[in-house]
MARBA-682213 format. One line per 8 residues: for each residue x, y, z of C-alpha. Coordinates in steps of 0.05 Angstrom, whole numbers. Each point is the difference from the previous one (the first is absolute). Layout:
X:Y:Z | ...
This chain:
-566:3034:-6328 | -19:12:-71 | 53:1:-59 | 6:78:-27 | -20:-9:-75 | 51:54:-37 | -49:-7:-58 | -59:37:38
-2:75:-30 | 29:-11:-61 | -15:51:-58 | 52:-26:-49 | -1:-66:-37 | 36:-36:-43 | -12:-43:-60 | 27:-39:-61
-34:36:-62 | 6:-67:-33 | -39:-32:67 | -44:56:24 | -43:-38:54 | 60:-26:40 | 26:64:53 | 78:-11:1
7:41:59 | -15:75:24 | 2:60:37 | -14:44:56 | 16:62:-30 | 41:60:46 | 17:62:-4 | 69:6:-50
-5:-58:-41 | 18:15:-81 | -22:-32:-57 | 78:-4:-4 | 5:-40:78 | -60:-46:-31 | 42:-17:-60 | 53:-23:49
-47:-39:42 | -21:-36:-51 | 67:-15:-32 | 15:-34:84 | -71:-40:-14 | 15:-33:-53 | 49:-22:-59 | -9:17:-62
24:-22:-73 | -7:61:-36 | -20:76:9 | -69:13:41 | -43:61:2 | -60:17:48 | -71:13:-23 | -51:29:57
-61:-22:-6 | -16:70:-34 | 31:-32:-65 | 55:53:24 | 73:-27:-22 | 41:16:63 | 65:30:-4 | 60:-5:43
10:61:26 | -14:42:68 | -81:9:-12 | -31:-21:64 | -31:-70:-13 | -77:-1:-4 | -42:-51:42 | -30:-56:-47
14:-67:-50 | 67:-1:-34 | 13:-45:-61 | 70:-32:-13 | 11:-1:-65 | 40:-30:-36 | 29:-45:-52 | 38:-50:39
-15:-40:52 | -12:23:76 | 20:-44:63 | -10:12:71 | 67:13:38 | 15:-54:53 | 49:34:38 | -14:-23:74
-33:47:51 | 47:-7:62 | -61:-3:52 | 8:59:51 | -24:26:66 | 13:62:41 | 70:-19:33 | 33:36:61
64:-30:44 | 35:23:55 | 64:-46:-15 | 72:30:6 | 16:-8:-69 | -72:37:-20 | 14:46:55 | 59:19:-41
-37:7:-62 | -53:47:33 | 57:49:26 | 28:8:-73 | -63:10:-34 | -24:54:59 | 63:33:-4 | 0:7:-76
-80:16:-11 | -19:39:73 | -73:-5:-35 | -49:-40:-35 | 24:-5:-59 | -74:4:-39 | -39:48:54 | 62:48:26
-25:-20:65 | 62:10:55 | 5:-35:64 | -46:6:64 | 73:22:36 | 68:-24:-34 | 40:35:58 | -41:-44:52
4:-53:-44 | -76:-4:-18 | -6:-27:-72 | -54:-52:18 | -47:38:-53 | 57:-17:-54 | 28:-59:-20 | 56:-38:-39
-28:-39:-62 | 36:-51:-40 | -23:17:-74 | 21:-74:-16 | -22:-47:65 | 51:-36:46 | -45:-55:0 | 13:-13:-75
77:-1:17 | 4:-70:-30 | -32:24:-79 | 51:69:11 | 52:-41:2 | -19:-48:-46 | -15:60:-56 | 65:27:22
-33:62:17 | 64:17:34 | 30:29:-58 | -54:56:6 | 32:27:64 | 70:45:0 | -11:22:76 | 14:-52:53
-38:5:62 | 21:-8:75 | -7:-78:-7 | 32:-5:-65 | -60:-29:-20 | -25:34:-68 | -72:-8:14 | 2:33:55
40:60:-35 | -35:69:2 | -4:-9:-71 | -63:-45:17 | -20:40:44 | -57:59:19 | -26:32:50 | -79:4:0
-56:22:39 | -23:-55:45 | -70:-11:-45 | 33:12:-69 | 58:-52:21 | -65:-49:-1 | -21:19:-65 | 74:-7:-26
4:-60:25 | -69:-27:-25 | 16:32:-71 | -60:52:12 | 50:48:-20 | 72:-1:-29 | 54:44:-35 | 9:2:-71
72:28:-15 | -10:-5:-76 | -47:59:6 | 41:56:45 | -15:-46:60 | -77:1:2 | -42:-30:55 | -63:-43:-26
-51:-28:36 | -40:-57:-26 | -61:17:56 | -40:69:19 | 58:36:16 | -20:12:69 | 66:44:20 | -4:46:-64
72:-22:-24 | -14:-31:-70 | 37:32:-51 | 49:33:36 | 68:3:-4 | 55:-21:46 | 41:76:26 | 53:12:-51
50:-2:65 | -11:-67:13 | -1:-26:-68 | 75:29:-19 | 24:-23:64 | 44:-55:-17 | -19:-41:58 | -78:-6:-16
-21:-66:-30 | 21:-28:-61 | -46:15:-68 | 7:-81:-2 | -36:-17:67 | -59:61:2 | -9:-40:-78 | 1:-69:28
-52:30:54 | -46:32:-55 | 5:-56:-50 | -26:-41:65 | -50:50:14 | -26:-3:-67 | 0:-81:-5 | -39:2:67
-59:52:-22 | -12:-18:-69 | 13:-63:-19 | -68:-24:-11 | -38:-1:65 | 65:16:44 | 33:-22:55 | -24:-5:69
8:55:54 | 21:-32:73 | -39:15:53 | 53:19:51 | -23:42:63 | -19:-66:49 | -16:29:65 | 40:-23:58
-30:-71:24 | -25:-18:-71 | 9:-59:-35 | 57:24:-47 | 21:-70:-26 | -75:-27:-16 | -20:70:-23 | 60:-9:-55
-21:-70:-12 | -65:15:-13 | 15:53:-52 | 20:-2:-65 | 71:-33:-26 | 9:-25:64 | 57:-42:-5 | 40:57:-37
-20:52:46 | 22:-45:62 | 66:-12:-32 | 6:82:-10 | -14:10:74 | 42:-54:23 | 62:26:-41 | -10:70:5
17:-13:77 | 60:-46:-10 | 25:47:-50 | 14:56:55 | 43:-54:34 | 47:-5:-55 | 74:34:5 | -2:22:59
């Protein structure tokens, strides 16, 4: 199956005034995005020496404040140096598990959300039990459990969950809509809680939620995720749709009888991509 290209629609680009023939990266522009949010995009992108401003291609300096940003070529500028940010992209896929210990996890975040989160969508039937058209996301991936713990990321979470496991607290938890858990997952779209909790999408925003902002019920409750994980999600989301020409997007809907295994391996990053499938299953296994 062919690789999704997240460059493909692209209306903004970015450049180094001092190198203007080189495109540092880019983006699909949504609805809700700021020159203010691009500001903060570009701060995740890359590290800088000293102060930056934005030039548009209009010869327009940019300033960083909540003007919608306009489609076109952005200059940095600036008189320090610029570096690309090599903070790793944790490779992700669309992950579901019907473990006790995720079972657990599921039951919490229902309980506490009773809706998508993003859409407001309820439940098919909560009395009967029908919540097949929601479902229980990990903002930061079991799979990864070996980098959380490594980062400490521990310290992020105050509310223990059923397995006294802090990944699998509600605090990285949400409950989505069956196709926008896919595009959480795939960093389509993601959460940014250092702008009242927007949603962004980095594609054609297909469900009409970009730039809209989580209910102000859920946001004060103090159960909902932590600021720190919806930031580690964005800055992910970010790092995986425009740095340069972006990360891959995992094809992940095999029919039954497919080749799973040799449609992976013959896909991009292969090797890190098996590795994420293999221990995104063994991680549901764990403390139980």
């Amino acid at each position: 199956m062919p690789t999704v290209n997240r460059t493909a629609g692209r209306n903004v680009f970015i450049y180094d005034v001092s190198n203007p023939n080189d495109v540092l990266g880019g983006l699909i522009l949504t609805n809700g995005v700021t020159n203010a949010n691009f500001y903060s995009m570009i701060e995740i992108l890359f590290i800088f020496t000293r102060p930056v401003l934005l030039r548009h291609n209009s010869n327009t300096i940019i300033q960083r404040d909540d003007t919608p940003l306009w489609p076109g070529n952005y200059y940095i500028v600036t008189t320090g140096l610029i570096s690309v940010n090599n903070e790793p992209w944790l490779i992700r896929t669309v992950s579901q598990s019907s473990r006790s210990c995720t079972i657990a996890f599921s039951d919490a975040v229902r309980s506490r959300d009773r809706r998508c989160v993003i859409t407001e969508e309820g439940p098919i039937n909560a009395d009967a039990g029908l919540w097949s058209n929601l479902q229980a996301a990990h903002v930061f991936p079991l799979a990864h459990k070996g980098h959380w713990v490594k980062q400490n990321f521990n310290r992020w979470i105050t509310r223990p969950s059923a397995s006294e496991d802090p990944i699998n607290s509600v605090h990285n938890g949400l409950l989505l809509e069956a196709g926008v858990h896919s595009l959480f997952d795939s960093y389509i779209i993601s959460i940014n809680p250092d702008d009242d909790f927007k949603v962004v999408s980095f594609q054609q925003d297909v469900k009409s939620i970009a730039g809209k902002h989580l209910d102000q019920r859920f946001v004060d409750d103090p159960d909902r995720p932590t600021k720190s994980v919806l930031r580690w999600h964005f800055r992910q989301a970010v790092l995986a749709n425009m740095r340069g020409a972006g990360e891959p997007i995992f094809e992940h809907d095999f029919p039954p009888g497919s080749d799973m295994i040799g449609g992976i391996l013959e896909g991009p990053m292969a090797e890190k991509r098996m590795e994420f499938e293999l221990f995104s299953r063994l991680a549901a296994f764990q403390d139980e």
